[in-house]
N, C-alpha and C positions, 0 to 999 in steps of 0.2 A: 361227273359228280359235281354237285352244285357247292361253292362256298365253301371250296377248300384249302387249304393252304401246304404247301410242303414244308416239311421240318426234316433235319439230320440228324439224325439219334446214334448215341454208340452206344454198342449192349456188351457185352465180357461176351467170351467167346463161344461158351454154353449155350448161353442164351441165343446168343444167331444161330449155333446149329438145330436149335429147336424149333427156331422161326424157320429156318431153312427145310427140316425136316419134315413140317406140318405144310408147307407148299411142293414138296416134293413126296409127299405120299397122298397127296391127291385130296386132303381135306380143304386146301384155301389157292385160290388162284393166284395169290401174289403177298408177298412179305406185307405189304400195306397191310391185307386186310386181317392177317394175324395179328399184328401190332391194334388195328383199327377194335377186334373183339376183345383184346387184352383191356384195352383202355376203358370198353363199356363197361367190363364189369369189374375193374378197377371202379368206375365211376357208381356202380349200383352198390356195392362194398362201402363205399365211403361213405355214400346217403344212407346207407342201415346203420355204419356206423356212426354218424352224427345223429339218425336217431333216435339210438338207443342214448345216447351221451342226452340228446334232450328231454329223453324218459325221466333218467334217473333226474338230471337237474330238476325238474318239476317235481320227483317223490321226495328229493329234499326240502326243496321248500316248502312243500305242503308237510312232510314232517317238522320242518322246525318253526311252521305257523300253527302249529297242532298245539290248540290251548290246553290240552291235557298235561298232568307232570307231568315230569321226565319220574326215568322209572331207574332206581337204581341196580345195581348186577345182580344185589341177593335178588330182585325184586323177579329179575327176569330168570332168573336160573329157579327160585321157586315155582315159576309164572309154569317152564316148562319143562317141572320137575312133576308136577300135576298135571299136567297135559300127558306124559309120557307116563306115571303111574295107570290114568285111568282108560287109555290106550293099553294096556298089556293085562286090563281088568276086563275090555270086552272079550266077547265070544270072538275066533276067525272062522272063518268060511273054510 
């Protein structure tokens, strides 16, 4: 394996019998590479999670550049107090 480096890791002791466990029941040939797929998707989890974080950053801003008033509570609980009246007025299937 190219450009790799070793690191010393201590895990609690669960955690090693699990890594132990998942090389000894035949799913991964060596603690590395359990440790090595933990990490990817450790790594794939954090990039969804930074970007949803940069989702929402962006629906704020463009809500608080939204030259529209601001709406106050009655405004909104009216808003979808008629939304919800003329929802239980249609037909259902």
């Amino acid at each position: 394996m190219q450009n790799v480096e070793r690191l010393s890791i201590t895990l609690p002791k669960d955690m090693a019998q699990t890594v132990r466990g998942a090389v000894s029941g035949g799913g991964y040939a060596s603690n590395s590479e359990v440790i090595r797929e933990a990490v990817r998707l450790w790594q794939e989890t954090h990039a969804a999670r930074l970007q949803r974080a940069e989702t929402l950053r962006a629906a704020v801003a463009a809500a608080d550049a939204d030259p529209r008033p601001n709406l106050s509570e009655a405004d909104v609980d009216a808003h979808f107090a008629a939304k919800l009246a003329k929802a239980s007025m249609e037909p259902r299937d």
